[in-house]
Each structure stands twice: as C-alpha cells, then as structure tokens.
TORKOL-4160 file (C-alpha; in steps of 0.2 Angstrom, whole numbers, padded with zeros to 4 digits, m for minus):
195
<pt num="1" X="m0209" Y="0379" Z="1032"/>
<pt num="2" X="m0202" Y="0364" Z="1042"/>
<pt num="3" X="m0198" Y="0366" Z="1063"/>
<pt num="4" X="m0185" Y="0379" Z="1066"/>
<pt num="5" X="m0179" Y="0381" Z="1081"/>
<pt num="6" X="m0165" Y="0395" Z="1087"/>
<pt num="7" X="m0152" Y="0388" Z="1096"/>
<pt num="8" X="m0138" Y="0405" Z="1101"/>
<pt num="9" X="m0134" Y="0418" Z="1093"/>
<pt num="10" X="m0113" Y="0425" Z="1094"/>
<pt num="11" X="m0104" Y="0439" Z="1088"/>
<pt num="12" X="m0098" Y="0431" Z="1071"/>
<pt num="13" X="m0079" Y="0430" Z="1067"/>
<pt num="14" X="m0074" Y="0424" Z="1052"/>
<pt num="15" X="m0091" Y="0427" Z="1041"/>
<pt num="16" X="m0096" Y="0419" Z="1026"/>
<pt num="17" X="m0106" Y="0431" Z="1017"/>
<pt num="18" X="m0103" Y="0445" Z="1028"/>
<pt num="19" X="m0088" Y="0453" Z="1037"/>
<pt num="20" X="m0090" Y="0465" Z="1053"/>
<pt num="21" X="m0080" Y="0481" Z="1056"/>
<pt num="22" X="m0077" Y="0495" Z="1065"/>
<pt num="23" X="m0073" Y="0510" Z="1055"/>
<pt num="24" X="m0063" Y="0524" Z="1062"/>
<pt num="25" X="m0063" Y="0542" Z="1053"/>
<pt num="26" X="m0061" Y="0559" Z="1052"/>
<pt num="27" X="m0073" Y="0571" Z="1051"/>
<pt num="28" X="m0072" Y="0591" Z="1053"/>
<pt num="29" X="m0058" Y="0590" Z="1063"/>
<pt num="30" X="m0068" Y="0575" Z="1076"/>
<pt num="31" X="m0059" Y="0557" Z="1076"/>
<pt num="32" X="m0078" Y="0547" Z="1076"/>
<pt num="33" X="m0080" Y="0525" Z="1076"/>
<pt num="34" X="m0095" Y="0519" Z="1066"/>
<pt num="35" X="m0099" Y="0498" Z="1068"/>
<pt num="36" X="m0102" Y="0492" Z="1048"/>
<pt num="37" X="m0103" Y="0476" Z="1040"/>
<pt num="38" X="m0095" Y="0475" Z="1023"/>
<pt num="39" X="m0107" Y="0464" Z="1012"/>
<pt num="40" X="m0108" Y="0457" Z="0992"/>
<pt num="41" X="m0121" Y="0469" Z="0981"/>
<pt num="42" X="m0135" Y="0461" Z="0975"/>
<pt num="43" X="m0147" Y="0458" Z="0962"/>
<pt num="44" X="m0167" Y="0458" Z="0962"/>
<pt num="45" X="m0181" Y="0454" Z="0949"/>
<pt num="46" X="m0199" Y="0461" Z="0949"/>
<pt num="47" X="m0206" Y="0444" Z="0942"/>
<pt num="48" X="m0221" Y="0447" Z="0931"/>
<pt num="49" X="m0233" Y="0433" Z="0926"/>
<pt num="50" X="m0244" Y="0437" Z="0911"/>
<pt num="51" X="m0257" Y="0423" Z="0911"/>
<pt num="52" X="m0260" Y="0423" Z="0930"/>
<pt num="53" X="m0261" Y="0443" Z="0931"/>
<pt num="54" X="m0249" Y="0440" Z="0947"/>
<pt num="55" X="m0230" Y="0445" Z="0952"/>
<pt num="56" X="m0220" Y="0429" Z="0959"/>
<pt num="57" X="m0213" Y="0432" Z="0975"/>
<pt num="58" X="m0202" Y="0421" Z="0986"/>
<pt num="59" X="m0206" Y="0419" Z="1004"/>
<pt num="60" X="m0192" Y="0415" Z="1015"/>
<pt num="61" X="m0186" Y="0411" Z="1032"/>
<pt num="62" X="m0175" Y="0426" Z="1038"/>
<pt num="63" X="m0165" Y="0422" Z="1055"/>
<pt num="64" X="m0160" Y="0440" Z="1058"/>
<pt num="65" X="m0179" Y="0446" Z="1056"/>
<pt num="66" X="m0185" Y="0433" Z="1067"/>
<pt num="67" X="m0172" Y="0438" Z="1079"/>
<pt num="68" X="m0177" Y="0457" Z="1080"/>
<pt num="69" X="m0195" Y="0456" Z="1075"/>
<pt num="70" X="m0201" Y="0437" Z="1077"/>
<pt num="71" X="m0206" Y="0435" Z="1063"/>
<pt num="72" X="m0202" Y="0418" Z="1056"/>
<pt num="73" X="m0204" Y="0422" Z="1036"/>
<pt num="74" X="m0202" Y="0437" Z="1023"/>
<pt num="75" X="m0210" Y="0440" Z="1008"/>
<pt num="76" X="m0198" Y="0447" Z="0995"/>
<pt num="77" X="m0192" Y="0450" Z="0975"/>
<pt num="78" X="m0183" Y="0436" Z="0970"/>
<pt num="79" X="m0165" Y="0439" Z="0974"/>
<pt num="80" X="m0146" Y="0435" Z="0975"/>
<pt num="81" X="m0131" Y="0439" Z="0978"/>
<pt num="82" X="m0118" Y="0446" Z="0968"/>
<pt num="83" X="m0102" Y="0432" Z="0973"/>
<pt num="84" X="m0098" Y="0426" Z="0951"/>
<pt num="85" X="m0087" Y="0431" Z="0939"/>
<pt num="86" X="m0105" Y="0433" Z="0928"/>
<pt num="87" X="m0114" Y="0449" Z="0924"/>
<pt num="88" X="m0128" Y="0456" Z="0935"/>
<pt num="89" X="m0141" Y="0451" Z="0919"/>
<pt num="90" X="m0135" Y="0431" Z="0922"/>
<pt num="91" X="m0133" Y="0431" Z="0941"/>
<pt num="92" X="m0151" Y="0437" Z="0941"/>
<pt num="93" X="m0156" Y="0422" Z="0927"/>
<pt num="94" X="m0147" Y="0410" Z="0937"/>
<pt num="95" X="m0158" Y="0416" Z="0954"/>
<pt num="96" X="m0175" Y="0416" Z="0943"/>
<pt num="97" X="m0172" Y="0398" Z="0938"/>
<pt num="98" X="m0165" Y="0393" Z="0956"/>
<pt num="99" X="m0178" Y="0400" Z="0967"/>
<pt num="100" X="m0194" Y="0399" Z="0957"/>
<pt num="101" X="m0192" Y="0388" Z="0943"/>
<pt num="102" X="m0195" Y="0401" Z="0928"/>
<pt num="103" X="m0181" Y="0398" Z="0913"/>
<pt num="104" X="m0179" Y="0416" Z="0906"/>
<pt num="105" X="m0170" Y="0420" Z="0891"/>
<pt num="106" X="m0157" Y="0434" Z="0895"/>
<pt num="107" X="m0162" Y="0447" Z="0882"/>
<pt num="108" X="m0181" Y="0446" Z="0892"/>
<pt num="109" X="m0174" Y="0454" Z="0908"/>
<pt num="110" X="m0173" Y="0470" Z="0910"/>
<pt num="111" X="m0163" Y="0479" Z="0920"/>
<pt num="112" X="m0175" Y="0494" Z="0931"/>
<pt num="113" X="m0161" Y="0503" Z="0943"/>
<pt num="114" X="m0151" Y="0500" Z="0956"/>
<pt num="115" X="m0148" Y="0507" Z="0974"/>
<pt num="116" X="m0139" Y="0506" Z="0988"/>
<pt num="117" X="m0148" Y="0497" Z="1003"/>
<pt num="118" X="m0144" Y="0496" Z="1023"/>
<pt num="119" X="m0134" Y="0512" Z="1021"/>
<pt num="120" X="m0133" Y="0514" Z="1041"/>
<pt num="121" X="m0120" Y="0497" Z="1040"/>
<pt num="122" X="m0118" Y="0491" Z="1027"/>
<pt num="123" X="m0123" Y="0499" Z="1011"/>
<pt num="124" X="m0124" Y="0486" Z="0998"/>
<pt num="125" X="m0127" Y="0490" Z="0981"/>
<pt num="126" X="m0142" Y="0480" Z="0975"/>
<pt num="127" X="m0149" Y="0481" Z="0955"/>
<pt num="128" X="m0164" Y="0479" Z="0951"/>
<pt num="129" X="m0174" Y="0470" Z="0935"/>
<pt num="130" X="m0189" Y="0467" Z="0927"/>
<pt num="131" X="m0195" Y="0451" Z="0917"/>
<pt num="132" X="m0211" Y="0443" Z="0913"/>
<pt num="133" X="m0215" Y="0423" Z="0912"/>
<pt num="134" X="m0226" Y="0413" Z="0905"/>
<pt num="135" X="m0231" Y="0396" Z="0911"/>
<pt num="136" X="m0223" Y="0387" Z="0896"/>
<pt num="137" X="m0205" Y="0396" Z="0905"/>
<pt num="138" X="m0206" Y="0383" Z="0921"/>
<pt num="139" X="m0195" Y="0371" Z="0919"/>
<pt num="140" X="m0195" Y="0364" Z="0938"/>
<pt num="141" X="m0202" Y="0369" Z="0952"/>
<pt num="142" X="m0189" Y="0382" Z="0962"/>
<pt num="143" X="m0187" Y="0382" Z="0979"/>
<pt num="144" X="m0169" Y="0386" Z="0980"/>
<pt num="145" X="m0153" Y="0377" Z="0978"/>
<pt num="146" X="m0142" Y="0367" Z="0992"/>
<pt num="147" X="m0153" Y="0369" Z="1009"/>
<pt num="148" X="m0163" Y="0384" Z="1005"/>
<pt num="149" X="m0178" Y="0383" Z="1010"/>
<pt num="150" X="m0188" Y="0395" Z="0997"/>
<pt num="151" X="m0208" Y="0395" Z="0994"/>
<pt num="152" X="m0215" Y="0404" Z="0978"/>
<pt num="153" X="m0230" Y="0412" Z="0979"/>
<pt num="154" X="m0241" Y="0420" Z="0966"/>
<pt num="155" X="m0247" Y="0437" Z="0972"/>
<pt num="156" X="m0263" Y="0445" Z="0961"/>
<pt num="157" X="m0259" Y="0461" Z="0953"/>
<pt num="158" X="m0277" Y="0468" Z="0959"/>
<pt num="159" X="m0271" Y="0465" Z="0976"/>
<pt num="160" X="m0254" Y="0472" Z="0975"/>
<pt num="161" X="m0258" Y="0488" Z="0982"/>
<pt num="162" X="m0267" Y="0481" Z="0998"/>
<pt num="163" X="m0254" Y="0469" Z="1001"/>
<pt num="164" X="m0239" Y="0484" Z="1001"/>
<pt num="165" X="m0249" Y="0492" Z="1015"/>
<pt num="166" X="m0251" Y="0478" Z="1026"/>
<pt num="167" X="m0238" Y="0482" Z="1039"/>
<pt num="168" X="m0241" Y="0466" Z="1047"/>
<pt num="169" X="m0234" Y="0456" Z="1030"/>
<pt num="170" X="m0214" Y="0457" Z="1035"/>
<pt num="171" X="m0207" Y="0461" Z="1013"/>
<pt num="172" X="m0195" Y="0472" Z="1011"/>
<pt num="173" X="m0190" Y="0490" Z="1003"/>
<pt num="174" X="m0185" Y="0484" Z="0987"/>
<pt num="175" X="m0199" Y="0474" Z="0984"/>
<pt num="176" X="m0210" Y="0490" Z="0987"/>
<pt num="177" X="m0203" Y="0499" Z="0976"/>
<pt num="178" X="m0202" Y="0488" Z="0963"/>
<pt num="179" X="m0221" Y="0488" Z="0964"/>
<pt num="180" X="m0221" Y="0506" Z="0963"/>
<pt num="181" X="m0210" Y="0505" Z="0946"/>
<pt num="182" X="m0224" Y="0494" Z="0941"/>
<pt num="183" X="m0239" Y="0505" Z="0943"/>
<pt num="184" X="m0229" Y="0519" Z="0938"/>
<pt num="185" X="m0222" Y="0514" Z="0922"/>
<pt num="186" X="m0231" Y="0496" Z="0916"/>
<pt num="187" X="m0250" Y="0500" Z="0923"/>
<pt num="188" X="m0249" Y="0520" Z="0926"/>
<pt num="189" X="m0260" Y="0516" Z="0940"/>
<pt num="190" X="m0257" Y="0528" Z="0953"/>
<pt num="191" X="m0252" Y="0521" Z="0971"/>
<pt num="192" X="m0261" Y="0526" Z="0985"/>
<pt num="193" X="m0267" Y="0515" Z="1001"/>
<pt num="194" X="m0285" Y="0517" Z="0998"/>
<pt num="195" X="m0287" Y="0499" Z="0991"/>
C-alpha cells in the first residue's frame, strides 16, 4: 500500500456512491427520526483456488475503517457494487476479472445467497457467490480498475479457520460467513475456534 495520508473529513452533500438521509416515521402512534444512508446492493465471491488449496481474498484500504478503527487495510470477499444494467452473475464476473485477475466463465459461478448488510443505516442488499479457479483462468494480474488500489492475496484453506478468529485481522461479516458456507457444505468440516 503507497503513503496515505487523511487530510478532513466533512459531512458529505451530494454523494457519489452513497446518499445521506433522515428518515422521519411513524410508529405505534410515536412520530420517531432515524439517520440512514441509502446505498447500491452488492455482490460478493467466495473465490476458491483448486491447485493452491487457498481462497483469494482482496485486501483493501478502507477510509471509513481507518477513520473509526485505524486500521489502514481490510481483508475481504472479492466485491462490487451493483450500479449496471448487467445481472448480479456478470457484475460479479466483471469484479473477479477486475480485482484479481481470474477470467471465469459465467455458468462457473455460482450463486450461494444473499443478505442484507448494515441494517442500522443502510441496509444494502448484498448477493453472494461461489466459484473456483485455476491458474490457467489468470489472464492479468488484478488489482482494480481506475485508481483502486487492490492487493490479492492467497489465503490457505488449513488456515482459514484461524485466520476468522483473529480479531486483530480487520475482514468483514460476509466474508465470515462465506467461509462458514465453505466448511459447511464444500468441506463438512465443522467450525469451531480451536485451530
């Protein structure tokens, strides 16, 4: 990851990607105000590659996580936002190919679930999906489109289980649980934090 350096932070006006609101409602008779942001839905692939035994994960810079947490980087699922006129199936081929250089026929990924994430403000839909690689799939070598800044790494299967339970490794819910899809119904290894 190169220098970063935060310079202000200020409520946001007229966001890009999200939009800030307050709603006002009803409830039981009680006029209440919640603070939400409306946001695009999502999509997610658990990224399994055969000959290394490992999941490809991306490893990110997150602003808003260094802001709360400082923590500088996250590790997650491979990921994207739902903002073409393209099924879920191809944005997430699109986002394979884009942030970690795999080309993955569409009939290979698989579509897992999906959920609603950030329900206190914002509650995004985000699906989920499954696909395996070979090496033979790379065709470049990721890292994001425009200026994202996206490193791949290659996280063992045998240590999977450890790694979930490492609070001090900043990943996220999604990622979690596609692990525990993994185990559950790939492996039927059960999960524990005994590793």
């Amino acid at each position: 990851m190169k220098n970063i350096e935060i310079l202000k932070t200020r409520p946001l006006k007229d966001g890009r990607f999200i939009k800030a609101l307050e709603i006002e409602y009803i409830q039981n008779g009680k006029v209440k105000r919640w603070e939400a942001v409306k946001a695009n839905d999502s999509v997610a692939i658990l990224i399994y590659h055969k000959e290394k035994d490992s999941f490809i994960l991306v490893k990110q810079f997150r602003p808003a996580l260094y802001i709360q947490h400082k923590h500088f980087f996250s590790y997650e699922l491979c990921a994207g936002i739902v903002d073409k006129d393209k099924s879920l199936a191809q944005i997430a081929k699109e986002e394979i190919l884009e942030e970690t250089g795999y080309n993955v026929r569409l009939e290979n990924i698989k579509k897992i679930t999906s959920f609603y994430t950030s329900v206190g403000f914002a509650g995004s839909r985000q699906t989920l999906f499954y696909t395996e690689v070979l090496e033979s799939d790379r065709v470049d070598s990721g890292g994001g489109v425009d200026d994202e800044e996206i490193e791949v790494v290659y996280l063992k299967v045998s240590e999977a289980k450890k790694f979930m339970y490492d609070e001090k490794i900043p990943k996220t819910p999604g990622l979690l649980f596609a692990f525990c899809w993994w185990f559950e119904n790939v492996v039927k290894i059960p999960i524990s934090n005994k590793s």
